[in-house]
C-alpha positions in Angstrom: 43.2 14.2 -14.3 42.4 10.7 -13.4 40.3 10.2 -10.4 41.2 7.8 -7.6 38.5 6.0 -5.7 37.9 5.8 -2.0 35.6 2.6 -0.7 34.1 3.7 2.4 32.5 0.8 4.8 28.6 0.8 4.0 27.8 2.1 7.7 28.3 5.3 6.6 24.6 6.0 5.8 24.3 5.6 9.6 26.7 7.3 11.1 26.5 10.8 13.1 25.6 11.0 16.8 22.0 10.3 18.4 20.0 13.5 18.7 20.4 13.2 22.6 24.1 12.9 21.9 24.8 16.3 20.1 26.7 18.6 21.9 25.0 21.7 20.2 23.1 21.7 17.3 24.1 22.4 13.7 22.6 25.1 11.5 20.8 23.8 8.6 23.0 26.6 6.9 26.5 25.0 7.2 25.1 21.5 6.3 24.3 23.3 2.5 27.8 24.8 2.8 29.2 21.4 3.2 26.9 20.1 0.9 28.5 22.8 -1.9 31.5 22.3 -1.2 31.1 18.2 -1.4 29.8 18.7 -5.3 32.6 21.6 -5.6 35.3 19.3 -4.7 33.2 16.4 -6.9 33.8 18.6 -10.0 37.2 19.4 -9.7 38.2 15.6 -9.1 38.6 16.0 -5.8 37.7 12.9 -4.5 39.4 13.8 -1.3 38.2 17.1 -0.2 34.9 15.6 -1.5 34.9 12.9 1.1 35.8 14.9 4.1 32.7 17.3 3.0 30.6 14.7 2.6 31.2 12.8 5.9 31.0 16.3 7.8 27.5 15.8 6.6 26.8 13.1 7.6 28.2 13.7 11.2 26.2 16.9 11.4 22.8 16.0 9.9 21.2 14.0 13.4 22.2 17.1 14.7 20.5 19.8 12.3 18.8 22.5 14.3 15.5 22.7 11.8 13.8 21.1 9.3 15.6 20.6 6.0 13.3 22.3 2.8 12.9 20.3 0.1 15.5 21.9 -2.3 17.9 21.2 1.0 16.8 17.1 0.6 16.9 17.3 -3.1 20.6 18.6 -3.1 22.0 16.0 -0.1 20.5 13.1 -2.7 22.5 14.2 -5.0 25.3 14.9 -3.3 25.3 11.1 -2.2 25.0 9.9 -5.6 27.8 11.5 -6.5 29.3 9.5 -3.4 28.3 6.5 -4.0 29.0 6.4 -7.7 33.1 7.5 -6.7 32.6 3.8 -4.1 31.7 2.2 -7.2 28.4 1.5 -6.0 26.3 2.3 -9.2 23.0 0.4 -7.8 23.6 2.9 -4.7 23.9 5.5 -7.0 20.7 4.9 -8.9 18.5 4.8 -5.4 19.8 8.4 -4.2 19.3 10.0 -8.2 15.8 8.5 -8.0 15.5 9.8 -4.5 16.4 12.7 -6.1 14.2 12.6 -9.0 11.4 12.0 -6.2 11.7 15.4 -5.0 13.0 17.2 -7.7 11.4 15.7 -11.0 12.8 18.4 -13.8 16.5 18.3 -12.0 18.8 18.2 -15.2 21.9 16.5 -14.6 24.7 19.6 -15.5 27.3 18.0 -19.1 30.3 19.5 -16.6 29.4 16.5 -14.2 28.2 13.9 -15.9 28.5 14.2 -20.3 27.0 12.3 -22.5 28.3 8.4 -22.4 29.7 8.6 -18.7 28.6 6.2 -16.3 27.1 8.4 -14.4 24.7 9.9 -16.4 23.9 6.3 -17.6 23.1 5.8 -13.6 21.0 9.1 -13.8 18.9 8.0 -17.1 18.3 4.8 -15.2 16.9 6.3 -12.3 15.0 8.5 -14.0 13.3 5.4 -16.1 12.3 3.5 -12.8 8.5 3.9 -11.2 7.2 5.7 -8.6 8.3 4.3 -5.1 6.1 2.3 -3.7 5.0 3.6 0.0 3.5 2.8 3.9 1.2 4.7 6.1 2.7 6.2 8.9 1.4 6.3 12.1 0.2 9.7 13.2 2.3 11.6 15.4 0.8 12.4 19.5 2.1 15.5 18.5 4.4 17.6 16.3 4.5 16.3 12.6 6.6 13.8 11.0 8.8 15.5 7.7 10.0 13.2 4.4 11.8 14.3 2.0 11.3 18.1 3.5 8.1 17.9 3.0 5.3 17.2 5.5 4.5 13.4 5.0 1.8 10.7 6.4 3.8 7.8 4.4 6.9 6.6 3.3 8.6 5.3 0.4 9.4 1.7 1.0 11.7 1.0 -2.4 14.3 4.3 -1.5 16.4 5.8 0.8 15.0 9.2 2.2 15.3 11.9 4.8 13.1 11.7 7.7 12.8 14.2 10.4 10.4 14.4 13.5 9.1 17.6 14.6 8.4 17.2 18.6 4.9 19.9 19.8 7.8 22.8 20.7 8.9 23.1 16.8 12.4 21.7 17.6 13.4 18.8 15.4 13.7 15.5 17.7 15.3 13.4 14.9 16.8 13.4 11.7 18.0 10.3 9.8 18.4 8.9 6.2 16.9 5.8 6.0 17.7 3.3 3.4 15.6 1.4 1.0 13.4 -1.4 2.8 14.5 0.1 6.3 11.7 1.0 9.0 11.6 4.8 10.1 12.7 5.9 13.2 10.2 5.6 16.2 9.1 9.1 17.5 5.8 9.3 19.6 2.3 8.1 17.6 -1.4 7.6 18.5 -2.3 4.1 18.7 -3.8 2.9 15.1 -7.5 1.9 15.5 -8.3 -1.6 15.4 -10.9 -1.7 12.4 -11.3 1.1 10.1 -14.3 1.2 7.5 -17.9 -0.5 8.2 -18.3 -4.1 9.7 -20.8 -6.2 11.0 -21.1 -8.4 13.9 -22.6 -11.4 12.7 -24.7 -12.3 15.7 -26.7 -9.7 15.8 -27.1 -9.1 12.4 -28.7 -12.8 12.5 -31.2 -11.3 15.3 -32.1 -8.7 12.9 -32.6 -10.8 9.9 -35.1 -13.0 12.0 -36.7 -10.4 13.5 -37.1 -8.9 10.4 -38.8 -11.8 9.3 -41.0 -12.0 12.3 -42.5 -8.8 12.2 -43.8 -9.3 8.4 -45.4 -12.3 9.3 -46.9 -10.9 12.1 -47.5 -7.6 9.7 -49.5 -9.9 7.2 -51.7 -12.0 9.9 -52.7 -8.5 11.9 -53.6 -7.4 8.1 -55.7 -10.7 7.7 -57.6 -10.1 10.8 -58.0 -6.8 10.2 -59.6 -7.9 7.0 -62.1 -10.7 8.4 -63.1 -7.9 10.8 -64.5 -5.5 8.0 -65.7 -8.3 5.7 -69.3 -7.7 5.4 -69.8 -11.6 5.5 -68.2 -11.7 8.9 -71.0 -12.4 11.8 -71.5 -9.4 14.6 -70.2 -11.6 16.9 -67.1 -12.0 16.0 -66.4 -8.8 15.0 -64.4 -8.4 18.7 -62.4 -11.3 18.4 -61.4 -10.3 14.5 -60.6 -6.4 16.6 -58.9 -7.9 19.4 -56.4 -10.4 17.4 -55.6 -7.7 14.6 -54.8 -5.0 17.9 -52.7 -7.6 19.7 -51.0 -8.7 16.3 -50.4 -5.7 14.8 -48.6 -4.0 18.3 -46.2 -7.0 18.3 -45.4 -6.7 14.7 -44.3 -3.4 15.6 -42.1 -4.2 18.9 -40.4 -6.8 16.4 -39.7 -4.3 14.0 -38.1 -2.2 16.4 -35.9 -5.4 17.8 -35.0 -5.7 14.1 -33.7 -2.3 13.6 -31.9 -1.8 16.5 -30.2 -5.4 16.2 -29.4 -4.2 12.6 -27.9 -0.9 13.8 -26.0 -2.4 16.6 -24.0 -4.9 14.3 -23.0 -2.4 12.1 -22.0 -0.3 15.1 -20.3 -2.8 17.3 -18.8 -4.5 14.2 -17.0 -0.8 13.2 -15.5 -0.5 16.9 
């Protein structure tokens, strides 16, 4: 049975109501249904009933009433291969089989799909030969966690489509989107990212250190010197005082340096940080 091919406009990854929009939500339950029945109707050469099941999908899914598992992501990716590869879009089809392959690495493409020499296993063994995605940092959430792929997630993949979800403080999923490759996630209330992360120094006062640092050894060395001449035998009994007096006086304000030194040092590593 030959197959005949549907081009469907590329906004189709973005269709489906605004979470605000739904009129009721959808069980994650009849999403799989449809799902099945999309790779059912794929199989059979059904390019018909497979489209209707595969944009009942994608109406639903902004609208899913919990988180999608892994296995649930896993499945939709491949369901949209098989939809993209019946537009004739075989680069499309490659980014959902390695989105796929992302979450599912040992999925084994079934011979009744896909046999040896058709184009769409040729899509699949392409996928499969491609790197890791590369990712970004997400911001983290006020509340509630953000999901990827099913999967709790603090990044995302920047080089492939994928399935986000936010899950508001109450459990109840705020959003649910597919994203496409390169695209930035939804928004969904974060905490503000810190403004410098690691250790830095303010340079100011780590110059205030260094010289005090300096200071207080030199004053170190001429409180020692005194000290010295004071207890030298050759050193006259009348200037014993002076030589006790100079190495006091020196040696307290080698100390009070010191401590301008350290604290200076401290504070630029502090202040730098924050």
């Amino acid at each position: 049975m030959k197959r005949t091919t549907m081009i469907l406009a590329g906004s189709w990854l973005v269709a489906g109501p605004a979470r605000a929009e739904c009129s009721e939500p959808v069980p994650v339950s009849r999403l799989a249904q449809d799902v099945s029945a999309a790779d059912a109707a794929f199989a059979n050469m059904d390019d018909t009933s497979y489209y209707n099941a595969r944009n009942a999908v994608l109406s639903a899914l902004p609208c899913a009433d919990a988180p999608l598992s892994a296995s649930q992501a896993a499945a939709l990716y491949r369901m949209l291969a098989l939809g993209t590869f019946l537009d004739g879009d075989h680069p499309g089809t490659v980014s959902w089989f390695r989105a796929l392959l992302a979450v599912a690495p040992g999925y084994q493409l079934p011979d009744d799909i896909a046999p040896e020499g058709n184009p769409l296993r040729l899509d699949f063994e392409v996928a499969g030969g491609l790197p890791r995605a590369r990712t970004d940092a997400l911001p983290e959430p006020q509340a509630g966690q953000v999901l990827v792929d099913g999967e709790p997630a603090s990044e995302v993949p920047t080089d492939r489509p994928y399935l986000f979800q936010y899950v508001d403080e109450s459990g109840a999923v705020a959003t649910t989107r597919l994203v496409q490759a390169g695209m930035s996630p939804p928004e969904y209330p974060s905490r503000p990212a810190r403004a410098r992360e690691g250790v830095a120094v303010n340079v100011p006062l780590a110059v205030v250190a260094g010289v005090s640092a300096v200071a207080a050894g030199g004053l170190y060395l001429a409180a020692a010197e005194q000290e010295s001449q004071f207890w030298d035998s050759k050193t006259a009994a009348a200037d014993l005082d002076a030589y006790r007096s100079r190495a006091n006086t020196l040696g307290a304000l080698s100390a009070g340096v010191g401590v301008v030194a350290v604290g200076s040092g401290a504070a630029a590593v502090l202040v730098g940080s924050w």
